[in-house]
HTML snippet that shows the backbone in 3Dmol.js (N, CA, C, O; Angstrom):
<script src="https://3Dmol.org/build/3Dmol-min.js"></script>
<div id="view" style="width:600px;height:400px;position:relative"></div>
<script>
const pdb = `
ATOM      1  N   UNK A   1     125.301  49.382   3.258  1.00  0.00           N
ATOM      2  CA  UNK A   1     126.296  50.385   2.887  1.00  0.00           C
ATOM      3  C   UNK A   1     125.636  51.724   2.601  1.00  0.00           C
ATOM      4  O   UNK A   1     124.549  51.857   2.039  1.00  0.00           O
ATOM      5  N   UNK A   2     126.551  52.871   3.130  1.00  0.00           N
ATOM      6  CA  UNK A   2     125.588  53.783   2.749  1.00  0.00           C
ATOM      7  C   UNK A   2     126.724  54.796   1.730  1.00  0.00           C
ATOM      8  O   UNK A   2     127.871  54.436   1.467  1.00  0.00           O
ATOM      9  N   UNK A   3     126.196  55.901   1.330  1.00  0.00           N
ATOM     10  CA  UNK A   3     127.335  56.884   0.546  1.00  0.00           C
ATOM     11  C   UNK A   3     126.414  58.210   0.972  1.00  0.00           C
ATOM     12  O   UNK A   3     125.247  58.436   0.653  1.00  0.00           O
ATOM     13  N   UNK A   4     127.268  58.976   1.756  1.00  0.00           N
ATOM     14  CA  UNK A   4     126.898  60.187   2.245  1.00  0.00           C
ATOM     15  C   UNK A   4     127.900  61.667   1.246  1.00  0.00           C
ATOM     16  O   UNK A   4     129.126  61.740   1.163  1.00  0.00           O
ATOM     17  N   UNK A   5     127.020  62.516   0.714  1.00  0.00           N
ATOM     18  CA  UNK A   5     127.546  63.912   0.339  1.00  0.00           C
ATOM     19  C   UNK A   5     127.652  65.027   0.959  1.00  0.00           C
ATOM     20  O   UNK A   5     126.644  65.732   1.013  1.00  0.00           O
ATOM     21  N   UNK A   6     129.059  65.550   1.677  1.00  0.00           N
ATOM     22  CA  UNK A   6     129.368  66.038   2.485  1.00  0.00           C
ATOM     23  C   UNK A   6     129.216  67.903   1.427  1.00  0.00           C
ATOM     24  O   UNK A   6     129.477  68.205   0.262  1.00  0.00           O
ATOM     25  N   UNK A   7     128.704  68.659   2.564  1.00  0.00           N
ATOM     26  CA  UNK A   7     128.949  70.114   1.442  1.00  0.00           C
ATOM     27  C   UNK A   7     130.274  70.339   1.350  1.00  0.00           C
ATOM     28  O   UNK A   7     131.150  69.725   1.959  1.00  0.00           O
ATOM     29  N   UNK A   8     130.446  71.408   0.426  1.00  0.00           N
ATOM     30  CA  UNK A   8     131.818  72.080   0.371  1.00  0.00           C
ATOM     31  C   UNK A   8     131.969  72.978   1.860  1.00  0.00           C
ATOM     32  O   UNK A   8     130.868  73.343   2.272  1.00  0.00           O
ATOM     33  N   UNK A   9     133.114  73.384   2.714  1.00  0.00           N
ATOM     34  CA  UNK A   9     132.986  74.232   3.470  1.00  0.00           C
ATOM     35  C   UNK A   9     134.425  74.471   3.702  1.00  0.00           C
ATOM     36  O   UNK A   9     135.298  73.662   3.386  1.00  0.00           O
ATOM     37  N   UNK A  10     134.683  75.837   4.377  1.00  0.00           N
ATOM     38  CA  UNK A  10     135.785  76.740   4.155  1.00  0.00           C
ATOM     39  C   UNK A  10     136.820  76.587   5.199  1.00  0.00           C
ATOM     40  O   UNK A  10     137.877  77.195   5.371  1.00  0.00           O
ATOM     41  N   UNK A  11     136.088  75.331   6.052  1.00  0.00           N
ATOM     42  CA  UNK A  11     137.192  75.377   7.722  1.00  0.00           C
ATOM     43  C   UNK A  11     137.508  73.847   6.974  1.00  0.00           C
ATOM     44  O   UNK A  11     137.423  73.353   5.850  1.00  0.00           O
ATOM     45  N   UNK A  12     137.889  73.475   8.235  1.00  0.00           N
ATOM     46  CA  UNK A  12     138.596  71.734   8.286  1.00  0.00           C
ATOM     47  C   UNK A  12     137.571  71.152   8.999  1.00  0.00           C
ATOM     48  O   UNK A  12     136.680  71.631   9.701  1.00  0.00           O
ATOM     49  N   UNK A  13     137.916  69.847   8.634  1.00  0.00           N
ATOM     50  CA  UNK A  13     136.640  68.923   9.161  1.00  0.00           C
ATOM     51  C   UNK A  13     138.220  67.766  10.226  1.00  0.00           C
ATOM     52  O   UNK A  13     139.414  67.584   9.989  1.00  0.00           O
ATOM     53  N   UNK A  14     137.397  67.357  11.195  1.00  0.00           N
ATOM     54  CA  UNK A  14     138.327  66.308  11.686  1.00  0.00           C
ATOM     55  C   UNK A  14     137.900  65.345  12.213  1.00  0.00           C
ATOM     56  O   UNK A  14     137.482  65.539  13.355  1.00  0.00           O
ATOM     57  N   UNK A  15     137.805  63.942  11.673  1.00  0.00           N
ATOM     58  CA  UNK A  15     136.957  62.938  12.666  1.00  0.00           C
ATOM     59  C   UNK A  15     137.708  61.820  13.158  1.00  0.00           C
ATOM     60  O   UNK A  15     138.844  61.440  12.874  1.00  0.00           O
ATOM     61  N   UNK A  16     137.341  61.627  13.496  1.00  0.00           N
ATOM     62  CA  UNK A  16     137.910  60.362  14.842  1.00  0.00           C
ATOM     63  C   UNK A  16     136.867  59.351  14.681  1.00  0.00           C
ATOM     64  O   UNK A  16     135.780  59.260  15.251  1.00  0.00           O
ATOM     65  N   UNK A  17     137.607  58.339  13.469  1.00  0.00           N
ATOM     66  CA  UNK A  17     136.636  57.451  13.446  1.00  0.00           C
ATOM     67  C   UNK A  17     136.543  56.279  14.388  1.00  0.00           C
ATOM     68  O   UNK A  17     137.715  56.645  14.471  1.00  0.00           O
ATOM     69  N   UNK A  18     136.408  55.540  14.957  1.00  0.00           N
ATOM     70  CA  UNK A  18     135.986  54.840  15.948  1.00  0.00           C
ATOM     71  C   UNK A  18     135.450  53.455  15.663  1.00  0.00           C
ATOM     72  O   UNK A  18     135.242  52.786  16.675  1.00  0.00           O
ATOM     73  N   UNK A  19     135.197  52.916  14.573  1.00  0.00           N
ATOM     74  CA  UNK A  19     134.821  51.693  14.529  1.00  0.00           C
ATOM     75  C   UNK A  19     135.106  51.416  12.773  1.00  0.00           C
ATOM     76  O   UNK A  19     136.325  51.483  12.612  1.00  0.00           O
ATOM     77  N   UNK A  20     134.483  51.166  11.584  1.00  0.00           N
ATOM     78  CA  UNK A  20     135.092  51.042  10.965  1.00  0.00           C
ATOM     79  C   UNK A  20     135.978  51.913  10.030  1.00  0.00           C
ATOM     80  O   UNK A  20     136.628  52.874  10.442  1.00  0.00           O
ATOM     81  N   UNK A  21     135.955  51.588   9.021  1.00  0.00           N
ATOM     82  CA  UNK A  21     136.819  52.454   8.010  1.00  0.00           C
ATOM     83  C   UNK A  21     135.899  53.235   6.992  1.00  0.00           C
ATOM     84  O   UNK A  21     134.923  52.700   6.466  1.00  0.00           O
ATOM     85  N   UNK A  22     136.365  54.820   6.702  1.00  0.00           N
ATOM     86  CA  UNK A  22     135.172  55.448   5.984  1.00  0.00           C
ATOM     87  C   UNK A  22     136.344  55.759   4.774  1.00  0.00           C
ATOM     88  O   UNK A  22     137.551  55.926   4.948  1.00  0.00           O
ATOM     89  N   UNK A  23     135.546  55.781   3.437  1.00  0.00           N
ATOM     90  CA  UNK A  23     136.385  55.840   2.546  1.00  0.00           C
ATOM     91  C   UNK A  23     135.722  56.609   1.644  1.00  0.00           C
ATOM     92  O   UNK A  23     134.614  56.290   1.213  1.00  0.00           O
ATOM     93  N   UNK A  24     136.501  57.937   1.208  1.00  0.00           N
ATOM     94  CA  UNK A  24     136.399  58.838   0.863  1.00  0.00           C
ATOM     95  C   UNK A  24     136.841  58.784  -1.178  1.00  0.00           C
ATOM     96  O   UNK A  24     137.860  58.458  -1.787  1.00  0.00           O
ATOM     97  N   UNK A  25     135.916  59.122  -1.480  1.00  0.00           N
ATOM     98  CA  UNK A  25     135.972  59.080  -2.933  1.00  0.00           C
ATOM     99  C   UNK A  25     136.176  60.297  -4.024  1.00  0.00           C
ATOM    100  O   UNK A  25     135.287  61.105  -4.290  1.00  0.00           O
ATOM    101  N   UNK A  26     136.999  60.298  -4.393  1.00  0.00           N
ATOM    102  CA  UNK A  26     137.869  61.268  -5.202  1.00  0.00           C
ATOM    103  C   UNK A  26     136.892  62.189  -6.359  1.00  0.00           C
ATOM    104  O   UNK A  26     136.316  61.582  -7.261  1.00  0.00           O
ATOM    105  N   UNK A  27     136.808  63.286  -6.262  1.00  0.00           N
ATOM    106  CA  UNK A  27     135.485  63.796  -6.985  1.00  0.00           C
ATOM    107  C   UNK A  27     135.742  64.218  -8.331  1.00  0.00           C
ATOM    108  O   UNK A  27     134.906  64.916  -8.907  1.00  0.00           O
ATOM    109  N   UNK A  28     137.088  63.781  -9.045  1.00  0.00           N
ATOM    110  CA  UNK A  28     137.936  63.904 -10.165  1.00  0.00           C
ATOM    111  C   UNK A  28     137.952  62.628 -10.995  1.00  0.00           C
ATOM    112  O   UNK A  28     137.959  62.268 -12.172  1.00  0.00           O
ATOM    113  N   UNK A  29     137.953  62.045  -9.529  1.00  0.00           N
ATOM    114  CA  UNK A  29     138.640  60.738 -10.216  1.00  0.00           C
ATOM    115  C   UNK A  29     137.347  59.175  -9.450  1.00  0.00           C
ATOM    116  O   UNK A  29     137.906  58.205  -8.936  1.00  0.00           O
ATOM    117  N   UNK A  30     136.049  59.204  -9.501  1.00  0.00           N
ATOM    118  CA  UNK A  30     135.380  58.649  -8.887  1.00  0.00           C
ATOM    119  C   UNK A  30     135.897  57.112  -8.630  1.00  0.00           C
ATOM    120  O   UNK A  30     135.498  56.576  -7.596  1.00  0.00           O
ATOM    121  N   UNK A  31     137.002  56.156  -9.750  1.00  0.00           N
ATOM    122  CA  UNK A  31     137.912  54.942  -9.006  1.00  0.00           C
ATOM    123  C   UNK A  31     138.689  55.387  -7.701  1.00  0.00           C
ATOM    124  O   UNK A  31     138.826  54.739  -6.663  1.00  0.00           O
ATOM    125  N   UNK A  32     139.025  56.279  -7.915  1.00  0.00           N
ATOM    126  CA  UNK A  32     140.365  56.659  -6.714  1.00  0.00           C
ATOM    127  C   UNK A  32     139.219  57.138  -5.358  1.00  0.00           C
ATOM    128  O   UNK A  32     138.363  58.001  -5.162  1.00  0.00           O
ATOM    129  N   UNK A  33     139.840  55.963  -4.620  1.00  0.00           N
ATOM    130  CA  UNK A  33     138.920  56.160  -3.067  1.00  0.00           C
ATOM    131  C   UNK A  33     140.134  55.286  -1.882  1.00  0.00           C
ATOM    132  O   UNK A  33     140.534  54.134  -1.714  1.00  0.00           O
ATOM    133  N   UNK A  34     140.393  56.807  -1.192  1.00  0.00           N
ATOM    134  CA  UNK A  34     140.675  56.686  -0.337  1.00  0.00           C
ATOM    135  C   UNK A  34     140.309  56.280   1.241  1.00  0.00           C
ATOM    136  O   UNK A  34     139.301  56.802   1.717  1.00  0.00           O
ATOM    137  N   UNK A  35     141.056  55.407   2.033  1.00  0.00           N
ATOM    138  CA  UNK A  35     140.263  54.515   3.198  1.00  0.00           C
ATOM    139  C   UNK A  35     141.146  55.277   4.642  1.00  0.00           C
ATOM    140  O   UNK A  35     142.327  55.159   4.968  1.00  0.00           O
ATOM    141  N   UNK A  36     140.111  56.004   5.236  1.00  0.00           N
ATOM    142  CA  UNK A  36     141.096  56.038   6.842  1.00  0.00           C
ATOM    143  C   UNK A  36     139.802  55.885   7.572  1.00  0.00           C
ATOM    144  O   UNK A  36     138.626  55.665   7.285  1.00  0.00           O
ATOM    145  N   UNK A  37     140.597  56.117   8.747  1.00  0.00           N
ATOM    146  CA  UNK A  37     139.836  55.898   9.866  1.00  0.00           C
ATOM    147  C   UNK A  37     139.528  56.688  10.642  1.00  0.00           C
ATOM    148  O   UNK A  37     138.583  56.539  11.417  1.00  0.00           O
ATOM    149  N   UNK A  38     140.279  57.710  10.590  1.00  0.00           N
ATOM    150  CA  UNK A  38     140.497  58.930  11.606  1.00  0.00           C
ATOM    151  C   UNK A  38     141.231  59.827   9.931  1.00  0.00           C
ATOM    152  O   UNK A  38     142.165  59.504   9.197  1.00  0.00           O
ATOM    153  N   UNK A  39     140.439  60.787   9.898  1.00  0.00           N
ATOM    154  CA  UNK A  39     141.270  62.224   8.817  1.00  0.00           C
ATOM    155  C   UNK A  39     140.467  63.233   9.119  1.00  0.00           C
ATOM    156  O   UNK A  39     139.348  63.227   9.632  1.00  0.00           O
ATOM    157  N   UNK A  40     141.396  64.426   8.615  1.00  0.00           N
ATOM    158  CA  UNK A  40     141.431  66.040   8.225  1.00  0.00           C
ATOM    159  C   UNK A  40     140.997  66.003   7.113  1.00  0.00           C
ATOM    160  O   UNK A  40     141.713  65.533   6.229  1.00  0.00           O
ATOM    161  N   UNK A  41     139.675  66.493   6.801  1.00  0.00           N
ATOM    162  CA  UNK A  41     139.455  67.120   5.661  1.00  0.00           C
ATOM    163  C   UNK A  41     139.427  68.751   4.734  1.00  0.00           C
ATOM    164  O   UNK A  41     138.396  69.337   4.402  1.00  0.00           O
ATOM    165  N   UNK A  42     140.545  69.118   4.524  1.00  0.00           N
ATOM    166  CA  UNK A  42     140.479  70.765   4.153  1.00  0.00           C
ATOM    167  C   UNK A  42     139.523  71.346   3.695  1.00  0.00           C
ATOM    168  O   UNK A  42     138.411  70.879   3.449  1.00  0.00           O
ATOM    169  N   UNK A  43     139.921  72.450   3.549  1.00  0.00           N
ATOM    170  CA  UNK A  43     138.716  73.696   3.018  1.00  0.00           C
ATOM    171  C   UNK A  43     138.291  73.301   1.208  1.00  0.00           C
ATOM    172  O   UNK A  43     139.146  72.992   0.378  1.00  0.00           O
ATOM    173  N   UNK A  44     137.258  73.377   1.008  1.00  0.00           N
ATOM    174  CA  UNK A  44     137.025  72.549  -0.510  1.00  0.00           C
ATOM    175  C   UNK A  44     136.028  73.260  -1.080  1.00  0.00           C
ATOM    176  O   UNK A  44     135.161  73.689  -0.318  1.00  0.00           O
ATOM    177  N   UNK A  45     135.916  73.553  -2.545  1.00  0.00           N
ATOM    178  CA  UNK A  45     135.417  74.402  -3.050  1.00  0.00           C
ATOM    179  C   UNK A  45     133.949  73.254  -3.794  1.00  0.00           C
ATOM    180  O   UNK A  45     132.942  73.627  -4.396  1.00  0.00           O
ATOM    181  N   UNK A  46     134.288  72.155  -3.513  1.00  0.00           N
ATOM    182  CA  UNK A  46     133.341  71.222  -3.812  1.00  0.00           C
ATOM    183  C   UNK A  46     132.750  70.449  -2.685  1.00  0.00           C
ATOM    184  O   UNK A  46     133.180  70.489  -1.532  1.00  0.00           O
ATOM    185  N   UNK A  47     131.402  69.510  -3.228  1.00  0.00           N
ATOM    186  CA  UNK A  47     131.498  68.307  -1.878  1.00  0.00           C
ATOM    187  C   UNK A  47     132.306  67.258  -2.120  1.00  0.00           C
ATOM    188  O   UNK A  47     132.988  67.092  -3.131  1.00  0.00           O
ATOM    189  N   UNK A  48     132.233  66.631  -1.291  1.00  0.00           N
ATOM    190  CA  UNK A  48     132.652  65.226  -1.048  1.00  0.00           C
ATOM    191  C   UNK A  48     131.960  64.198  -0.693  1.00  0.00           C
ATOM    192  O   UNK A  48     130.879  64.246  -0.106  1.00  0.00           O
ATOM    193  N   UNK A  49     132.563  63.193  -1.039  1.00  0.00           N
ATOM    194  CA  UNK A  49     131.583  61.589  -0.875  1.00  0.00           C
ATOM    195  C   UNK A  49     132.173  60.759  -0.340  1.00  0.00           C
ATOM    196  O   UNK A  49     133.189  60.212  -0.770  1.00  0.00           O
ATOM    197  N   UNK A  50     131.551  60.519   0.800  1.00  0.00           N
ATOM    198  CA  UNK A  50     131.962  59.671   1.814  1.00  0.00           C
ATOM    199  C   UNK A  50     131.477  58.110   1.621  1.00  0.00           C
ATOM    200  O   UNK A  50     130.403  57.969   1.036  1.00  0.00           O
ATOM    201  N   UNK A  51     131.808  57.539   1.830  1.00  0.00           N
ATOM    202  CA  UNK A  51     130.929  56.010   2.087  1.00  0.00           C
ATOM    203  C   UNK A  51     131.448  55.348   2.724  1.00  0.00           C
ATOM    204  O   UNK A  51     132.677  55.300   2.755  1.00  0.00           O
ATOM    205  N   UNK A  52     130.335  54.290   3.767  1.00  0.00           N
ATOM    206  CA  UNK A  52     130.862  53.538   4.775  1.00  0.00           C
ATOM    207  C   UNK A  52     129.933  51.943   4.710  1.00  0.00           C
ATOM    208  O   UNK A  52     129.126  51.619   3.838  1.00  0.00           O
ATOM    209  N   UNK A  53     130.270  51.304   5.669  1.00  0.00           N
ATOM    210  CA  UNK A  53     129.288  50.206   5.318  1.00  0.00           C
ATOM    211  C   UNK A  53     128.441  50.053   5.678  1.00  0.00           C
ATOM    212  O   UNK A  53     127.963  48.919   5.715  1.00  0.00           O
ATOM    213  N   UNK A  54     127.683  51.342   6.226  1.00  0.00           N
ATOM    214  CA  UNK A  54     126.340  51.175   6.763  1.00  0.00           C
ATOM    215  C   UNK A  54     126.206  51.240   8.295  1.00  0.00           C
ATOM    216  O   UNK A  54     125.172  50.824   8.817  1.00  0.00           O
ATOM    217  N   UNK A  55     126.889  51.583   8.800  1.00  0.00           N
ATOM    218  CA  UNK A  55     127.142  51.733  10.630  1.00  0.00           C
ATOM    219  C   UNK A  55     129.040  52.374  10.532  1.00  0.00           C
ATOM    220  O   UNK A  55     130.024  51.921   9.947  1.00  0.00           O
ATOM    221  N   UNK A  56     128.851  53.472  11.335  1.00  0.00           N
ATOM    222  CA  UNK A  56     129.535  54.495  11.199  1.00  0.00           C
ATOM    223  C   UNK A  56     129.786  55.078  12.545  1.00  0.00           C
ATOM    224  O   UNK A  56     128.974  56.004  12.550  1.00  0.00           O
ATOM    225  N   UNK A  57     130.465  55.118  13.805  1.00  0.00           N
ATOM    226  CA  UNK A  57     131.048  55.400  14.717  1.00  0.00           C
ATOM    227  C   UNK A  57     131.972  56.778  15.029  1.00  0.00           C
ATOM    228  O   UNK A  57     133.159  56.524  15.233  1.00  0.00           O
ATOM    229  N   UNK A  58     131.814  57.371  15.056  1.00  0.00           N
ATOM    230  CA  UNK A  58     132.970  58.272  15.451  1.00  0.00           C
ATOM    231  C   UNK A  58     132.844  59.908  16.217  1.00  0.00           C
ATOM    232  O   UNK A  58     131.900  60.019  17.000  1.00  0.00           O
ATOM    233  N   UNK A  59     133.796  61.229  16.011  1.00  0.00           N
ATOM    234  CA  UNK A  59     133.342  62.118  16.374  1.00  0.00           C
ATOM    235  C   UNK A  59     134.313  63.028  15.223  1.00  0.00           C
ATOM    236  O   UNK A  59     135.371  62.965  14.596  1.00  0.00           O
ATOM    237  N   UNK A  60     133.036  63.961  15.468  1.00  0.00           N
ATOM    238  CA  UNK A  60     133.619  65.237  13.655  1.00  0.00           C
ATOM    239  C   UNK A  60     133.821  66.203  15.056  1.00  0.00           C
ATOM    240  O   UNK A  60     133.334  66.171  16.186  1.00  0.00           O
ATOM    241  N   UNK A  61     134.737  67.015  14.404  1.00  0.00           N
ATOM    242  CA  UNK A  61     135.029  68.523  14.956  1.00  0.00           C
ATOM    243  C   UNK A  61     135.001  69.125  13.899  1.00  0.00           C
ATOM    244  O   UNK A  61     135.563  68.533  12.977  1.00  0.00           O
ATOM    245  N   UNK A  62     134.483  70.252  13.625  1.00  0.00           N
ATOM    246  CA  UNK A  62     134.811  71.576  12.879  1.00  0.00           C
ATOM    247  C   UNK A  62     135.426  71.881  13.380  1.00  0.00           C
ATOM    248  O   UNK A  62     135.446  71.808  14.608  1.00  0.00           O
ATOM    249  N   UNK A  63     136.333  72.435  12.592  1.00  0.00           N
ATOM    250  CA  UNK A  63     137.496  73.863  12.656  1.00  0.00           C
ATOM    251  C   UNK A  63     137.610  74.791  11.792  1.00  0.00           C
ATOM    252  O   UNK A  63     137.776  74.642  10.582  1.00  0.00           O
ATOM    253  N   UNK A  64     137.475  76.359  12.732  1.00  0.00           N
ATOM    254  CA  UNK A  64     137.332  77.581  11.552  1.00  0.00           C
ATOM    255  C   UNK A  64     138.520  77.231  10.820  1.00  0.00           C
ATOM    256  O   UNK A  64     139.212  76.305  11.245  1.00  0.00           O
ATOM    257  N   UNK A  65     138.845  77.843   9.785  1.00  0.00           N
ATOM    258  CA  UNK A  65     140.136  78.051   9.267  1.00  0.00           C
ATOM    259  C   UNK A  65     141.730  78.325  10.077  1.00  0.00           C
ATOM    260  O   UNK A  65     142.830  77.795   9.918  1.00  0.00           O
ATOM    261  N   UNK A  66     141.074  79.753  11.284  1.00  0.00           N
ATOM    262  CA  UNK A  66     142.162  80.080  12.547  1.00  0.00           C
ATOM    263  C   UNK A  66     142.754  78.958  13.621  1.00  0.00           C
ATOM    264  O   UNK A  66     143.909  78.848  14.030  1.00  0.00           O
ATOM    265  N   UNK A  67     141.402  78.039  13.992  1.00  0.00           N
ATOM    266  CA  UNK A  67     141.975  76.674  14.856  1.00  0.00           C
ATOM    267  C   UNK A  67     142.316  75.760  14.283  1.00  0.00           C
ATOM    268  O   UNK A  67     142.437  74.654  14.809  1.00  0.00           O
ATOM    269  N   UNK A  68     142.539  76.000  13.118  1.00  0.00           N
ATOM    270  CA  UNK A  68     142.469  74.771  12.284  1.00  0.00           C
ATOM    271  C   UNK A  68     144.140  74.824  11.847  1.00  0.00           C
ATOM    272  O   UNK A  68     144.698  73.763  11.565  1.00  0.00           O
ATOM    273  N   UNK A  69     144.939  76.189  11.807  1.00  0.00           N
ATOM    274  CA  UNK A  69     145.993  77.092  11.426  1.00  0.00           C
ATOM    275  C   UNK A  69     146.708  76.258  12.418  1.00  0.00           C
ATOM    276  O   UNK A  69     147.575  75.404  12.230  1.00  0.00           O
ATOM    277  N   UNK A  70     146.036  76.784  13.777  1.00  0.00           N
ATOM    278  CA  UNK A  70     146.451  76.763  15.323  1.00  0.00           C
ATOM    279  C   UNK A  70     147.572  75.498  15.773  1.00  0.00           C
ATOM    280  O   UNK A  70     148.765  75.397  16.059  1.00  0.00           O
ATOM    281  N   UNK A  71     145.983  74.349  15.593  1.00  0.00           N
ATOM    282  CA  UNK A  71     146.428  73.245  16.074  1.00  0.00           C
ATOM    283  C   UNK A  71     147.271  72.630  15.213  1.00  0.00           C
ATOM    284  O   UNK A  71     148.199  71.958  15.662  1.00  0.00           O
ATOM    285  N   UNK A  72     147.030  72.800  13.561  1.00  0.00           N
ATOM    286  CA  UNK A  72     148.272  71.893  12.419  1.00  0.00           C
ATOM    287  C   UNK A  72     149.416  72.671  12.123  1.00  0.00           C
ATOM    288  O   UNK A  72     150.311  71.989  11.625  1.00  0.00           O
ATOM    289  N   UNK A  73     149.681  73.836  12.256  1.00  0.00           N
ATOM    290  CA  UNK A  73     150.465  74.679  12.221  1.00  0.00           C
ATOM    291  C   UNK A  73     150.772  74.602  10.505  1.00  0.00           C
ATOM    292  O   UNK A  73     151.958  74.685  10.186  1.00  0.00           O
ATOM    293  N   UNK A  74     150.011  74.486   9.680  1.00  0.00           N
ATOM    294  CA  UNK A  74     150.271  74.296   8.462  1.00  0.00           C
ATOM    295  C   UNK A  74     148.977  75.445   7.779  1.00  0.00           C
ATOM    296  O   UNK A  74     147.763  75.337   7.956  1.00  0.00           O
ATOM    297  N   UNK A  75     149.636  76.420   7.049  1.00  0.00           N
ATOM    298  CA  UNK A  75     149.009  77.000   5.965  1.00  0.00           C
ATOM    299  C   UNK A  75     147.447  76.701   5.077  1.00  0.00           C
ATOM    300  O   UNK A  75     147.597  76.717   3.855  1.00  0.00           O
ATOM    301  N   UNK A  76     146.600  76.546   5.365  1.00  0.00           N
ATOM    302  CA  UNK A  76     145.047  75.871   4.895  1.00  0.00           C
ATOM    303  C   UNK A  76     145.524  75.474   3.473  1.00  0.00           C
ATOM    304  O   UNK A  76     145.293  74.341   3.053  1.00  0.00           O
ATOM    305  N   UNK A  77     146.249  76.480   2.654  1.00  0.00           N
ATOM    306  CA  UNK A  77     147.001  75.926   1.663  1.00  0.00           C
ATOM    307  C   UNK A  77     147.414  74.619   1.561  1.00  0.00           C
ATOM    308  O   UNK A  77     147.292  74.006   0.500  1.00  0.00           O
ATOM    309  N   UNK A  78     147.766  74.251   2.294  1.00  0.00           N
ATOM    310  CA  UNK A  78     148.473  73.031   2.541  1.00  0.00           C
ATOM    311  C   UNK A  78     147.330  71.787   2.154  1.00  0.00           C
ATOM    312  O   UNK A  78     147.629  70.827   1.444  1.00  0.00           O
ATOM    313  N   UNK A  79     146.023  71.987   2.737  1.00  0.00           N
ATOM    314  CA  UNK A  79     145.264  71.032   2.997  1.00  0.00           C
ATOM    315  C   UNK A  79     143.918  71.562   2.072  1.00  0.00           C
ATOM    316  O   UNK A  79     142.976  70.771   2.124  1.00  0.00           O
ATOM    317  N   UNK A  80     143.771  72.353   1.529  1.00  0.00           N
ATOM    318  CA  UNK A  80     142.952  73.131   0.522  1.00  0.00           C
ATOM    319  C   UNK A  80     142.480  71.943  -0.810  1.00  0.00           C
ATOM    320  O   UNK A  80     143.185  71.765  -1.804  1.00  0.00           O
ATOM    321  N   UNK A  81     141.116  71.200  -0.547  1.00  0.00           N
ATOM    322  CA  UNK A  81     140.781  70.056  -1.122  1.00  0.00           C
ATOM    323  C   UNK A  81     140.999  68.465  -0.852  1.00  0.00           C
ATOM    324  O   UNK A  81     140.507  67.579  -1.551  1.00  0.00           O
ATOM    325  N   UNK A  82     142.103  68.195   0.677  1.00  0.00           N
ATOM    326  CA  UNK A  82     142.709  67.211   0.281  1.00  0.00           C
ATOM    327  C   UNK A  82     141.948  66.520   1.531  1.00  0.00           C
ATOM    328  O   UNK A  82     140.808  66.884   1.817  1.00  0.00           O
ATOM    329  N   UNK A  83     142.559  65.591   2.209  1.00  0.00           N
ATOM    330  CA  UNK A  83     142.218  64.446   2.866  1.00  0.00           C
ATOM    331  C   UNK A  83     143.199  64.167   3.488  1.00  0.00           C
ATOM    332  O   UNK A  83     143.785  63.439   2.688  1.00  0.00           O
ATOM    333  N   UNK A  84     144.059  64.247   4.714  1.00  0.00           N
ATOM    334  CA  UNK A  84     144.614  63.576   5.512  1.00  0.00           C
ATOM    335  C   UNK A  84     144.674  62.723   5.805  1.00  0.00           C
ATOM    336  O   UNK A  84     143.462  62.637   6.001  1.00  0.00           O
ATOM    337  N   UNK A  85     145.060  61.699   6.115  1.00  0.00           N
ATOM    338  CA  UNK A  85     144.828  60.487   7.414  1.00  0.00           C
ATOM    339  C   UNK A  85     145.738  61.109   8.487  1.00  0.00           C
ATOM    340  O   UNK A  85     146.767  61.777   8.384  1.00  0.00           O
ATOM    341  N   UNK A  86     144.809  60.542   9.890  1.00  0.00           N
ATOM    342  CA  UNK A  86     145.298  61.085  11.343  1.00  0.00           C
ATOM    343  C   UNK A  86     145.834  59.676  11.722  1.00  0.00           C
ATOM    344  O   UNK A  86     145.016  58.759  11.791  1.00  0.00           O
ATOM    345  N   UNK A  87     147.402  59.386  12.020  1.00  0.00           N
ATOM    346  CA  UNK A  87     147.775  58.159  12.028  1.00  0.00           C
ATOM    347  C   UNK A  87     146.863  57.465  13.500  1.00  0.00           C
ATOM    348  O   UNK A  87     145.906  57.971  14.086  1.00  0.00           O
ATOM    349  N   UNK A  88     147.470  56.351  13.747  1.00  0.00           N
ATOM    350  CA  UNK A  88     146.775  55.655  15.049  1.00  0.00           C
ATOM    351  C   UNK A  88     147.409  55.838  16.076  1.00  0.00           C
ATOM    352  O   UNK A  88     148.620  55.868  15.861  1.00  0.00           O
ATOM    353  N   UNK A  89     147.027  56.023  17.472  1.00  0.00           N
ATOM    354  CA  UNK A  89     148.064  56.588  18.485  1.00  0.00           C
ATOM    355  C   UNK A  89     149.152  55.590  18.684  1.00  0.00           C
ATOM    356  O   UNK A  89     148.844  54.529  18.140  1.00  0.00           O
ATOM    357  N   UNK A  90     150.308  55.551  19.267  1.00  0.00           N
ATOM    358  CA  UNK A  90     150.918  54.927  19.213  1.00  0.00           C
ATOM    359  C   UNK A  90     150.845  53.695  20.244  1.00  0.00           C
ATOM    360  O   UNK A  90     150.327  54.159  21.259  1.00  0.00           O
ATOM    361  N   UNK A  91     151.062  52.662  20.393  1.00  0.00           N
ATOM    362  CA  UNK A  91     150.816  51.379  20.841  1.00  0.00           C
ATOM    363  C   UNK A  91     149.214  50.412  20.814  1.00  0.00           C
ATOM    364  O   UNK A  91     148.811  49.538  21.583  1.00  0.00           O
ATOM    365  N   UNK A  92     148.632  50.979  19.675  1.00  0.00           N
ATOM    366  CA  UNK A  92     147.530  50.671  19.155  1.00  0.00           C
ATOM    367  C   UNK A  92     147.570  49.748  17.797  1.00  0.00           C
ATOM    368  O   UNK A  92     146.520  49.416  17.245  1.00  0.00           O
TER     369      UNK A  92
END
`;
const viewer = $3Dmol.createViewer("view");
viewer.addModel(pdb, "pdb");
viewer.setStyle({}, {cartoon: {color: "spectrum"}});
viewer.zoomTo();
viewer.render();
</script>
């Protein structure tokens, strides 16, 4: 198992996880840990802590703040600290 500390940064993060589940741990609240597979991570004035079980699959995109506007059509406001989940495509 590993636990990775992601920096703070001002765009969106987006990954496409691909094999297991990465679960993201609440930096307020270190019980509260959230599990996806695929998420948006917003613009964050802190890091974040990731952890997985030790083999980790997938693909990150950055997004400035502007493509990030683009493609969610939602206000950075919106997502400013938080964590998404990107549901599963459909018939999966």
């Amino acid at each position: 198992p590993a636990r990775m500390r992601e920096p703070a940064s001002p765009g969106v993060v987006l990954i496409f996880g691909l094999d297991q589940e990465l679960r993201v741990v609440d930096p307020d609240d270190p019980a509260r840990v959230a599990r996806h597979g695929s998420f948006f991570a917003g613009p964050a004035d802190s890091c974040a802590v990731v952890e997985h079980d030790g083999e980790m699959r997938g693909v990150e995109v950055n997004l400035t703040p502007l493509a990030a506007r683009m493609l969610l059509r939602e206000p950075m406001r919106a997502l400013a600290g938080r964590t998404v989940a990107v549901p599963p495509p459909r018939g999966v």
